[in-house]
N, C-alpha and C positions, 0 to 999 in steps of 0.2 A: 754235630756230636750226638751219641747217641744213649748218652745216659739221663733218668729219670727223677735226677734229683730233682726238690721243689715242685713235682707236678702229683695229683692226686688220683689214683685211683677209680675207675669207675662205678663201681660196686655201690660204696655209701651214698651217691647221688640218684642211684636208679631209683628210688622211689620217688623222690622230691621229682625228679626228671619227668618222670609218667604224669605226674599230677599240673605241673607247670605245663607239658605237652597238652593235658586234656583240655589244658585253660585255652590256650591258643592256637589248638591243630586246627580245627577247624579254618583259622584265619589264613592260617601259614599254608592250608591245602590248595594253593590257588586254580583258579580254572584253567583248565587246558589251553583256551584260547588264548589268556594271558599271559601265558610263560614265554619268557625271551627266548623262543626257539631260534634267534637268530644273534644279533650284537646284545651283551651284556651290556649295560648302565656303564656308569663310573662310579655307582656307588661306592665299589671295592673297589683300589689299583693297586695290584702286585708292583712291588718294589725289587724283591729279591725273593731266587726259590734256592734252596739246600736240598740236590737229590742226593741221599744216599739207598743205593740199589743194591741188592742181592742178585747175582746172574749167574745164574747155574744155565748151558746152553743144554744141558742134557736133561735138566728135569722137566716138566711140563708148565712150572709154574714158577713166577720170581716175586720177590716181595722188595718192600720198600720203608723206607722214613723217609718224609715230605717236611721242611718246613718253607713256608711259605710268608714273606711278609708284605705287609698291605698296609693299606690306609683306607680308612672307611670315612665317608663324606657325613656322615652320620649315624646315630643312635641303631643298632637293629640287632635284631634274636637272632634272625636267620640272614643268609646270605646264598646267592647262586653262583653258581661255577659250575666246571663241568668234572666229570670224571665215565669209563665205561668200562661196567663188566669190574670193576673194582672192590676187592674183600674188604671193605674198612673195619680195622678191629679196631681202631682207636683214634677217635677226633677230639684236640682241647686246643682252645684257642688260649692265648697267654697277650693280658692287656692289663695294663698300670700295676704289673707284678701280682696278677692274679690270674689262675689258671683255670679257665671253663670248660667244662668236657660239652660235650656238643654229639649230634647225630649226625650220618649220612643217608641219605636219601637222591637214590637215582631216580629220574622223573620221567625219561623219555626214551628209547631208545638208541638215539646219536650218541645222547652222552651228557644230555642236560640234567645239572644236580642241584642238590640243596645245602648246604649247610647249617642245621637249627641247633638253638643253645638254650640252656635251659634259663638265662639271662641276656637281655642287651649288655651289647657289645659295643665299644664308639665313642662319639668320633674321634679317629687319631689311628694311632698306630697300633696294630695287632698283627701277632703272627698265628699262624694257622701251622698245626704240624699234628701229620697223620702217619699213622701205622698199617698196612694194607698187603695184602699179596694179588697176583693175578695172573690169567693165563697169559704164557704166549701163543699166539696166531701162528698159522700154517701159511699164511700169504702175507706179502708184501704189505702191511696196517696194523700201528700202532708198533707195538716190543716184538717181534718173529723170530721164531725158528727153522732152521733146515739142516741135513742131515747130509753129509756131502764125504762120501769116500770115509764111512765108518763114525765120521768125527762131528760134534753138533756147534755150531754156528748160532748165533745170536745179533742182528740188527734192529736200528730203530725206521720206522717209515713215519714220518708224523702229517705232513702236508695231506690232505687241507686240514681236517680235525679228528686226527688221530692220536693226538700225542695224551688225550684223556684217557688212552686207552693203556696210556703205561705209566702217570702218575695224576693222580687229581691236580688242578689249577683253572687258569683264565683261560680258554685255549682259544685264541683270538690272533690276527695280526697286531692290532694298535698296541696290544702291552705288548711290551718291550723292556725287559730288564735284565740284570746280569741271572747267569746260573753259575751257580758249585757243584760239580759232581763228584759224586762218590761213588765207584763200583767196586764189591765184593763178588770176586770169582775166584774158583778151585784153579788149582796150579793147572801152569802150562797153557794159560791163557792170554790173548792178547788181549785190551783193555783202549776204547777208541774213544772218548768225547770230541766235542769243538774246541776246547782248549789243549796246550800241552798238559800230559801228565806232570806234577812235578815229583822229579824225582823217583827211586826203585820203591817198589810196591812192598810196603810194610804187611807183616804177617797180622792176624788175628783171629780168633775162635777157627784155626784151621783153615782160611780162607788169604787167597792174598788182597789187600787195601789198597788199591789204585787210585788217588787224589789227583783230581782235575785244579790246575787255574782258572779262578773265575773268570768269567766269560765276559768281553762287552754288552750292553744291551743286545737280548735276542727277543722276535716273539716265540711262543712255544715250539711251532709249528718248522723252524729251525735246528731245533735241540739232537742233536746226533747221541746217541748208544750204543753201541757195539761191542763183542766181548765172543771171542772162540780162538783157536788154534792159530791164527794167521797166519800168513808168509808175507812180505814184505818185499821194496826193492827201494829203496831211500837214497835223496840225494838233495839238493837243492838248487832254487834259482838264485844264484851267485850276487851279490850287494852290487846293485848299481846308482844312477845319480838318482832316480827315485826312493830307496831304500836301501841306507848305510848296513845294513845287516843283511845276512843271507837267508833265503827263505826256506826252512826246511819244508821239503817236500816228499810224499812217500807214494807208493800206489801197494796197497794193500789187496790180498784175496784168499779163496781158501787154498788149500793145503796143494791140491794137482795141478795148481795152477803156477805154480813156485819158477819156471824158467820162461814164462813169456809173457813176462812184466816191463821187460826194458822198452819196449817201444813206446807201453804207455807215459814211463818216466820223461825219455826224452822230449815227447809229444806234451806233454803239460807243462814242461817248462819252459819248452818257448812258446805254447800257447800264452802264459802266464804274462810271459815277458811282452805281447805283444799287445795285452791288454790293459800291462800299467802303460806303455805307450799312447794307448788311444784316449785313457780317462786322463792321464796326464797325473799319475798318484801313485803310490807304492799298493802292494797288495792289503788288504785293509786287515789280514786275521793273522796273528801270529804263527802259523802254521796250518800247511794246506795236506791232509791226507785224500787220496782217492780209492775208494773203499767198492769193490764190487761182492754183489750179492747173486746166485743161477737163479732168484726167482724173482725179479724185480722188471717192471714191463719199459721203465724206461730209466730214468736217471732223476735224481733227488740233490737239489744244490745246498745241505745244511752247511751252516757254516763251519769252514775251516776242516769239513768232514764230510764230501759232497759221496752220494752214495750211485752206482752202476748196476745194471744188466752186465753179469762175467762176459760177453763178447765185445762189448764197447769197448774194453780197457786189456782183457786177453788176446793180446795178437803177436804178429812181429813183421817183421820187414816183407815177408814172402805172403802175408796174408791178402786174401781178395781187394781189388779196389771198392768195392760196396762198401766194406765194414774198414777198409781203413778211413774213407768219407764221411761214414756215419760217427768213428771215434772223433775226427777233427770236429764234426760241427756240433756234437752231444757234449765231449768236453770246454771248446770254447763259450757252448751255452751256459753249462753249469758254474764255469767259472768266472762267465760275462755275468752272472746273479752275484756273485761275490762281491760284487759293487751294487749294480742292481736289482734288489730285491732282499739283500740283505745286510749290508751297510744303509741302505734306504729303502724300508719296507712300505708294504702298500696300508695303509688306514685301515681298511676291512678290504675283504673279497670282491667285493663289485670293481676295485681295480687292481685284481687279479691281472687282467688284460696287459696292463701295462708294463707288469713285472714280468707274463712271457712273450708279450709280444718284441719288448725290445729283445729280451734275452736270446730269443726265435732268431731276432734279423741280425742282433752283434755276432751270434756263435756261426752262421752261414757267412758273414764275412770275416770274423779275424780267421777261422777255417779257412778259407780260400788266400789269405795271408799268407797262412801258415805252408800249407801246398798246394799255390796255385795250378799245378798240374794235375788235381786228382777235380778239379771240374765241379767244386764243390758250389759256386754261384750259381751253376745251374739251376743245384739240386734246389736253391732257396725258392726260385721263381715257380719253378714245378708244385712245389708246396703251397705257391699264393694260388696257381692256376686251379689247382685238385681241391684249396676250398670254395674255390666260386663255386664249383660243383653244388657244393651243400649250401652256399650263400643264396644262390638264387631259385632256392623253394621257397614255396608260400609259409610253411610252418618252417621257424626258426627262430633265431635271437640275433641281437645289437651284439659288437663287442664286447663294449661296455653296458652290462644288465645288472640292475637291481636285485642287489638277496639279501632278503629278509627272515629265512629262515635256513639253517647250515643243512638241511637233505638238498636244499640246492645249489652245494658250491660246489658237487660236483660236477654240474653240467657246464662250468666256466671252463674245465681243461675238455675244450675240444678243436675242429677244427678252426674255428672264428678268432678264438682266440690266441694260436697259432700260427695258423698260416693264412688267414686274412689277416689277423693284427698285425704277422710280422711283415707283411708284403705291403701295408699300409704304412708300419714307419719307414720300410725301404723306400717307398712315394715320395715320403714329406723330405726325407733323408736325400733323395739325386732332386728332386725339386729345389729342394733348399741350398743347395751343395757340399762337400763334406765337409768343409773348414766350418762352416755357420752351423749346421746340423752337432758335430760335436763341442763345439763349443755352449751351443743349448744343454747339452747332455750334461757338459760337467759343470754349469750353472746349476741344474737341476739339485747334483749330487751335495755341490757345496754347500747350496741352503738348506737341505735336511740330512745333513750327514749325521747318521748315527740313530736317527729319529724315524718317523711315517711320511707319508706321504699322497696326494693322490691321484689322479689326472688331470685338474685342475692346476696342480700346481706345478706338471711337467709342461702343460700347453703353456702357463705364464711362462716360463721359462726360455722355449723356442720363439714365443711371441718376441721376447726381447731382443735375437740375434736376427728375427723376419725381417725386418722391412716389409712388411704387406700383413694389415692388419688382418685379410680375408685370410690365414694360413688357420688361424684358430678356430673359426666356423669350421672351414674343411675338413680338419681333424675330426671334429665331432660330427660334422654329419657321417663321416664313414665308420667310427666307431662307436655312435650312439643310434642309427640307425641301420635296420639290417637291408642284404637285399646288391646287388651288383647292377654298376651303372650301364648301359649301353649307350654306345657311343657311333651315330650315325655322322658321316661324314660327306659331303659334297665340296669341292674345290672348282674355282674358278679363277688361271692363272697364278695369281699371288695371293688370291683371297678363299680362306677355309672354313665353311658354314659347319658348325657341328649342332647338334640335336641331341640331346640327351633323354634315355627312356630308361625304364628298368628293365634288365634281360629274362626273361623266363622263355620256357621249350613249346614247342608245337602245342596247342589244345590249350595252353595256361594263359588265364588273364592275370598278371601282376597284381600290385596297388599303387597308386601313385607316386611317385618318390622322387624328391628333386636334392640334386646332391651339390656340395661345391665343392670341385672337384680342381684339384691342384694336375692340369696336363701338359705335361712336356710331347710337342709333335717334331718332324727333322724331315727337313728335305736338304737331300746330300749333304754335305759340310754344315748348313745353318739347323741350330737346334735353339729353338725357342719356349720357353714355358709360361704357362698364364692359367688363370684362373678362373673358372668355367662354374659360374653360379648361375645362370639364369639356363630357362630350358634350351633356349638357343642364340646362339654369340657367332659370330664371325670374328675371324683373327686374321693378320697379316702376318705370311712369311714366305720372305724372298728363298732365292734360290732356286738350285736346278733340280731334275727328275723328280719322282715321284715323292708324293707327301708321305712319312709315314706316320699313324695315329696314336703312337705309343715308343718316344724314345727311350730306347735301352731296355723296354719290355718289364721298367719297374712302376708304370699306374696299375692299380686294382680297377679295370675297368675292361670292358669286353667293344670291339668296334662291330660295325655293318658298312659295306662299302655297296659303290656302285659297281657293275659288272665288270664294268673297263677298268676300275679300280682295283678288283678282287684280282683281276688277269695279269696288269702290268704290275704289283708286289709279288702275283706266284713268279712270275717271269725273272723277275732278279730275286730271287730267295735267297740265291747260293750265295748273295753278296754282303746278305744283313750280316752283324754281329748277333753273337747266339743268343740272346736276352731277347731282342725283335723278331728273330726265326719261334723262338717258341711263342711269344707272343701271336705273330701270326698265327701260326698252328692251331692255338687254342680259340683264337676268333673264327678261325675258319670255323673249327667244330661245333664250336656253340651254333653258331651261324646253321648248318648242317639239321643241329637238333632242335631248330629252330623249325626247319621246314623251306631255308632259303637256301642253302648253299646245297654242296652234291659232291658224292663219293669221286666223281671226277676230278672235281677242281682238288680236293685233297690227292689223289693219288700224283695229280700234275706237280702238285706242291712236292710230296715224298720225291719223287725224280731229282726236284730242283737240291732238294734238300740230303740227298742220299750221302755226299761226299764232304758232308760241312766241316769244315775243321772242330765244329762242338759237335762233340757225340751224342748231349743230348739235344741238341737243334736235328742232327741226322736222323734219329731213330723217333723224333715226336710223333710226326706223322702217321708212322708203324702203331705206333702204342694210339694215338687217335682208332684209326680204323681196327685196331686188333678188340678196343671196348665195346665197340657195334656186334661185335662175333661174339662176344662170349655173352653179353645178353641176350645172343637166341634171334635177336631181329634179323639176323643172316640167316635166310636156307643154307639147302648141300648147296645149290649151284651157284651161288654168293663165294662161299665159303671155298670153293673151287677156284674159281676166280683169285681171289684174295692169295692162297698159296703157288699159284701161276705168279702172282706180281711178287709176292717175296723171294719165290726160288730166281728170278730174273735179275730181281737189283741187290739181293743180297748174295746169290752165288757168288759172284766175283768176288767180295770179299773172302770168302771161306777159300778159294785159292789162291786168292792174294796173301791172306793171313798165316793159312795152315791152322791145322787141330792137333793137341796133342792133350788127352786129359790128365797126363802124369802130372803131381805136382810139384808148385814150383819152376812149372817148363817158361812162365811166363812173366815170373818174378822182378826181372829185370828189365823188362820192357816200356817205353814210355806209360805212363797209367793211362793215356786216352784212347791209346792201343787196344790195353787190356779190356776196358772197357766194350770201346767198340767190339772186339771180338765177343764180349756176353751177350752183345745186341743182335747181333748176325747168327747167333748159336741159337738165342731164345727165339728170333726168326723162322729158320732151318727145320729144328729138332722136330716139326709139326710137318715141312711141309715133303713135297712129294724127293725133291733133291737132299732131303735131310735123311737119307736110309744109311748111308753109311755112318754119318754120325750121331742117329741113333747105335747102330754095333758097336764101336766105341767107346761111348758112354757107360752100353749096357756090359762090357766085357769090363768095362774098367770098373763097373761099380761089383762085378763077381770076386773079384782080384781084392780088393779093397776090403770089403764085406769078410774075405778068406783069411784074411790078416795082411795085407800087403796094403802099408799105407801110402808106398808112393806110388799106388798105382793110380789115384785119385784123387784132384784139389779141391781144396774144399767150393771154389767157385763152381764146380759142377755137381755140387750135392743134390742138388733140387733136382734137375732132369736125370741125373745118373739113377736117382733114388726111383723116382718115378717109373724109369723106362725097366729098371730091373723090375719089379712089381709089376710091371703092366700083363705080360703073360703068363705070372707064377699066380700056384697057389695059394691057399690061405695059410698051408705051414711055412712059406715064405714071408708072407706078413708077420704072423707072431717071431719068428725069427730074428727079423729085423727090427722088431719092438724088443725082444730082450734084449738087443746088440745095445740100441739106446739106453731103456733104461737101465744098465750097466754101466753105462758110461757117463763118464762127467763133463766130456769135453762140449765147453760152450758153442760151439761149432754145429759137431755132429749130432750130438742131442737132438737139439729141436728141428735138424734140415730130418733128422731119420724118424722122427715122431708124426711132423708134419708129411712126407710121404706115405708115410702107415692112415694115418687120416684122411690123406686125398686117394684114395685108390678106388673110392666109387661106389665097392660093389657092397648095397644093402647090409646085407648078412654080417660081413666083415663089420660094418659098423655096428650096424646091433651088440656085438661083441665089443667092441672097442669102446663104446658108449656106458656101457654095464661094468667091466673091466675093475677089479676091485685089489692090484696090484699094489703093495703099500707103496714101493717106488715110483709110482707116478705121482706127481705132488699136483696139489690143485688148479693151480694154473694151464697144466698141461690137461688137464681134464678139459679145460674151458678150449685151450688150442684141439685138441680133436675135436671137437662138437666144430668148429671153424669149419675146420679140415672137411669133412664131411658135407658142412654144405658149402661148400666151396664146389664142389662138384654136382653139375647138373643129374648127375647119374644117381645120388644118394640123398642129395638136396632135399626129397621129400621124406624121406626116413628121418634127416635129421630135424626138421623140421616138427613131424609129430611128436618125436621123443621130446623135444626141449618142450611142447606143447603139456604132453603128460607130465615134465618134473617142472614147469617152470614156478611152481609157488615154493618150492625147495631151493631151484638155482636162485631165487630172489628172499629168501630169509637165510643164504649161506653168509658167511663171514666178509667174501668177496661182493657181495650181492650189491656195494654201491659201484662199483665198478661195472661190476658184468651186468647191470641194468641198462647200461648207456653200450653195452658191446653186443649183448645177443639180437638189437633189431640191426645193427649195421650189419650180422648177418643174415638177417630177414629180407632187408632189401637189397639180395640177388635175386629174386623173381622178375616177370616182367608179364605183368597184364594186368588189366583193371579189377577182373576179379580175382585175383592173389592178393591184390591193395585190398579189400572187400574183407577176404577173408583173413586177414593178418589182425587188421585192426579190431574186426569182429571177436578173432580166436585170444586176441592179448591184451587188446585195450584195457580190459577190468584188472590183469592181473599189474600191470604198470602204473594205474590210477597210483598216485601219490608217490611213484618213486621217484630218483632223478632222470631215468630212461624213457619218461613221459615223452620229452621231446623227441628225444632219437625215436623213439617208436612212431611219432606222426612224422618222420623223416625218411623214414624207412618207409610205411605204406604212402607216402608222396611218390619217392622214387619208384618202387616197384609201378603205382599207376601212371607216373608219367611215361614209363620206358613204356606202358601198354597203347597208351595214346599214339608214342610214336610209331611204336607198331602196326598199331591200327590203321594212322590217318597215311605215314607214306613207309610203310615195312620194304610193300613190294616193289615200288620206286629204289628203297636204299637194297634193296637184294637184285635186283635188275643190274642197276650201277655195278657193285661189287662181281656180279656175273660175268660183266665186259670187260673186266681188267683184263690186262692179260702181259 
């Protein structure tokens, strides 16, 4: 409620205030070092918060009333919490029916605050309730705004500690308590918390009053906002034997988005249905909306109001198989948190890991549930494979890391924690089997439902259904040490000696690292698992042919065989199931950038592999050798070579398949189909047999561009975009930049953004870099600077520029984000001295952000790719030269 009966004015205390401050600022001024830049105390624990918000999406700024109640462990003036960027006009605490006016004082930057009173406060119950306004953001952090087809829009971003930036409080995981929302918005608006509204939105001072049900325990960093024009498509998941009621379900977006909602509909709800099946429980939140946002880089699971990127959730039947894939395993993640992560939150951030790594492995499998035909388990293992990449540099982190101070929780969302964590509970997950595997999960859930939790007490959990006490070591050496295990192999008969080492590339010496490693191996029919703690163990396992070192292709581990070894697994490829084919694939390559294996035995591999019934088992091999190319370590005459071998093994496909770029031609077709044909196009369109289908492309991308949208699908936006641009000029470029930022379609946007920023040529970027068009929103500023170097041809133009603004791109609003994204695009270069001068030219401006790491990751990589360069470039360009 928002009237001021009983509480007192601030005016008549301000001098007593000042004089009571003088007495004890000093004390209250604590030292920098001191300040809980990381976990608050328990001094204070919020109990309950009353938002009521003002949301205007069209003004620049919204205001609020906060009250907040707590309990204090004891006697104090002052109290810390966070709050950022927030106007506080008015702070009074109210205890034993007396009401203290109080100050605000932001301390830090993040978002660390103070609360001081001109009296102690305590111990017992106090509520805290403040009066404030403040901006909204241009990017996806904290309360935002965006501007879409005329009409302004309003969400919340809170995860990790953003939600201080849209009301003061605790902004932590461990509290956890109910909210009440209030939002005031101007007519014509739609009105979205975590709970149902109840009931039609009451009028007042000209605004309409939208009252939320209070919430179950949330922590903040969950808390949904939302408020603009919306469209809708509503429906629900129907009362089954787990939930006697029906779940209303909705998927929400803006305004142009209004007829290609229904697939998302359908697709969540038997997402939904497939995952009270697995936990074995009804949906935990009274109602589930799906809310997409055009500027949001991935997907946000608050409760009951999980939030999207518009392409995850805008599609329909006829859309590409890529982004129908990416919806199944994006939405099953977000609403595999719905159990995990937010019915049972983590303690604090340091086990963040756990809340996405499961989320990571559940939404790539109940996705492949969901439609097993669109090859979505693939896609999981490729994600474990792509972070060994980054796992086995010498600068990096554990899973599970220590943070002691919140500038570093954002360095927990990256790959380790994704797709190593999630490829590591896939491990413990076929190790253990699925029945024992889930039945630990919903142990888990049972004992802290509702509550925190935190790795400690999900491994008690699995411990319980293991049978093998070594299962809990394992875990934690892979999640609390960093680093991928290699795994050498010698067989004799029945008998298989393994060797365990840490993998690193040609020129790198490791550090020691001894892991216990949970390994399932298979020879034909017998598949055996056991546990591999010591540096070197022998196993027995019977059976016929060949051993292989990684059943199903789910250990987080990389093999080394011996020659006859490496020869008789290429030699039956075509036989493996496609978890083992990539598996191999990716030992091969390690192996390769090791200094041991060789562009032969890979391309022998690719032959075996051409026709696999998994497409992406077929195409790994391609995508291995195609990484050696674009880092430069391939000459012309490598590179010559390399397009001899794919016009060879991939032509027949193109006349087996056919090209038609019209869209829609292929809508109907098995998905492994369509697939496969993206694999053989993105093949082709480079090499010497791909001329016709560059004309194609580029005729169809004229037609299209002209107004004619079936003349091109959106699966061929990237090369169609590309190949038109390639011989135009610069008024072609701007052309196709206003066609974009004209448009809204989550689609076309950023494939026709992203082509304007790959085009290579200098100049064009200078321009595109400087560019001060209001319709490009920030985000896309950061995707061009990509785009740019993305391209060897402009790489270094983009490179100085971000050099010249980088103390700007790192105190912008996105600046804890784009800390950790501008060196991943640093590290496309490739020589020692590019590592040299990276580290030289950015080190100082990184010092203290969270992109510290990523930035000695990036000059890692760029010098490792220099080494291999160096030590056998010419060996792997020779190779490459003899294809044929």
């Amino acid at each position: 409620m928002r009237g001021k009966a009983g509480r007192r004015g601030w005016a008549p205390f301000a001098a007593l205030f000042a004089a009571v401050l003088a007495l004890f600022g000093a004390a209250s001024h604590t030292r920098a070092d001191t300040l809980p830049l990381g976990r608050l105390d328990d001094a204070a624990v919020p109990t309950a918060y009353r938002l009521d918000l003002t949301v205007d999406p069209s003004r620049p700024r919204f205001s609020g009333h906060v009250e907040i109640d707590l309990v204090l462990a004891r006697e104090t003036a002052s109290l810390y919490l966070h709050g950022r960027g927030l106007r506080v006009s008015r702070l009074t605490a109210h205890s034993t029916g007396e009401a203290v006016d109080g100050r605000w004082v932001q301390l830090d930057p993040v978002g660390l605050a103070r609360a001081e009173f001109a009296r102690a406060l305590g111990p017992g119950a106090v509520t805290l309730v403040f009066d404030y306004d403040a901006p909204f953001a241009d990017e996806p952090a904290g309360l935002f705004r965006v501007q879409v087809d005329g009409a302004w829009y309003a969400w919340s971003q809170f995860q990790a500690v953003d939600a201080r930036a849209a009301f003061p409080g605790f902004d932590q995981p461990g509290f956890k308590t109910p909210f009440t929302l209030t939002l005031r918005t101007p007519d014509g608006i739609t009105a979205i918390g975590n709970a149902p509204e109840q009931g039609e939105p009451t009028r007042e001072g000209g605004l309409l009053v939208h009252r939320f049900a209070p919430t179950v325990p949330l922590p903040t960093y969950l808390v949904a906002v939302m408020a603009g024009p919306f469209v809708s498509a509503s429906g629900e998941v129907p009362p089954r034997a787990r939930h006697p009621d029906a779940l209303p379900l909705r998927i929400v977006s803006t305004a142009p988005n209004r007829n290609r909602l229904s697939f998302a509909l359908e697709g969540s709800r038997a997402i939904t249905a497939l995952l009270e099946d697995y936990f074995g429980e009804a949906f935990p939140f009274a109602k589930m909306d799906q809310v997409t946002t055009p500027i949001h880089s991935g997907a946000m699971e608050n409760a009951g109001a999980a939030l999207y990127r518009d392409d995850l959730l805008v599609l329909d039947n006829e859309a590409p198989v890529a982004q129908q894939r990416a919806f199944g395993r994006v939405v099953a993640h977000e609403l595999g948190h719905q159990w995990f992560g937010n019915l049972v939150t983590p303690e604090w951030w340091d086990d963040l890991w756990l809340n996405e790594s499961f989320a990571n492995w559940i939404g790539y499998r109940i996705a492949d549930a969901w439609r097993p035909d669109l090859g979505i388990a693939g896609d999981a293992l490729a994600a474990g494979y792509e972070a060994m990449e980054t796992d086995s540099l010498i600068a990096g982190r554990p899973v599970r890391q220590p943070i002691d101070d919140s500038r570093r929780i954002k360095t927990a969302f990256d790959a380790m924690t994704y797709g190593k964590g999630g490829h590591v509970v896939g491990m413990v997950a076929a190790w253990l089997g699925e029945d024992r595997f889930r039945e630990g999960v919903r142990h888990y859930l049972a004992a802290h439902r509702g509550g925190t939790a935190t790795s400690e007490d999900f491994f008690f959990a699995l411990a319980q259904v293991a049978g093998n006490p070594k299962l809990v070591p394992a875990l934690r050496s892979f999640v609390e040490q960093k680093g991928v295990p290699l795994l050498a192999l010698r067989r004799d008969r029945q008998r298989v000696t393994v060797t365990q080492l840490p993998y690193t590339t040609a020129g790198v010496a490791p550090p020691e690292t001894l892991w216990t490693i949970p390994l399932c191996l298979r020879r034909g029919a017998v598949r055996r698992c056991f546990i591999l703690d010591q540096r070197t163990q022998t196993f027995e396992l019977p059976g016929e042919g060949e051993v292989f070192p990684n059943a199903g292709g789910t250990g987080y581990y990389r093999f080394e065989l011996t020659a006859g070894h490496w020869k008789s697994l290429i030699a039956t490829a075509d036989g493996l199931p496609g978890g083992e084919a990539l598996a191999l694939v990716d030992s091969l390559y390690a192996s390769i950038r090791a200094g041991r294996g060789t562009i032969n035995e890979m391309a022998a591999l690719q032959r075996k592999l051409i026709r696999h019934d998994d497409p992406h088992a077929a195409d790994a091999p391609d995508k291995a050798m195609s990484r050696l190319v674009r880092e430069n370590i391939v000459g012309a005459q490598g590179r010559r070579g390399f397009r001899q071998l794919r016009d060879r093994l991939y032509g027949p496909f193109l006349k087996e398949y056919g090209f038609d770029p019209r869209f829609g031609v292929y809508a109907r077709e098995p998905a492994s189909r369509a697939q496969r044909r993206v694999q053989v196009v993105n093949a082709l369109v480079g090499a010497r047999g791909g001329r016709a289908l560059r004309r194609l492309l580029e005729d169809a991308a004229v037609a299209y561009l002209a107004g004619d949208r079936a003349a091109l699908d959106p699966t061929w936006f990237d090369h169609a975009f590309d190949l038109y641009l390639y011989e135009r000029d610069a008024e072609a470029v701007r052309k196709l930049l206003d066609q974009a930022l004209a448009s809204e379609d989550p689609v076309f946007r950023p494939a026709a953004l992203a082509a304007v920023a790959r085009t290579g040529f200098p100049k064009m970027a200078a321009w595109l870099l400087e560019l001060k068009d209001p319709r490009l929103r920030e985000g896309e500023r950061r995707d061009i600077l990509d785009g740019v170097m993305a391209r060897s041809a402009s790489r270094e133009y983009g490179y100085d520029w971000a050099l010249r603004n980088v103390k700007p791109l790192l105190d912008a609003a996105d600046a804890q984000a784009f800390s950790t994204r501008l060196p991943q695009m640093l590290g496309r270069f490739c020589s020692v001295p590019w590592a040299e001068r990276i580290a030289r030219d950015f080190g100082p401006a990184f010092a203290g952000t969270p992109g510290v790491l990523e930035l000695e990751r990036a000059v890692e990589r760029v010098r490792n790719c220099g080494l291999l360069d160096d030590m056998m470039g010419s060996r792997i360009d020779e190779e490459f030269a003899a294809l044929r």
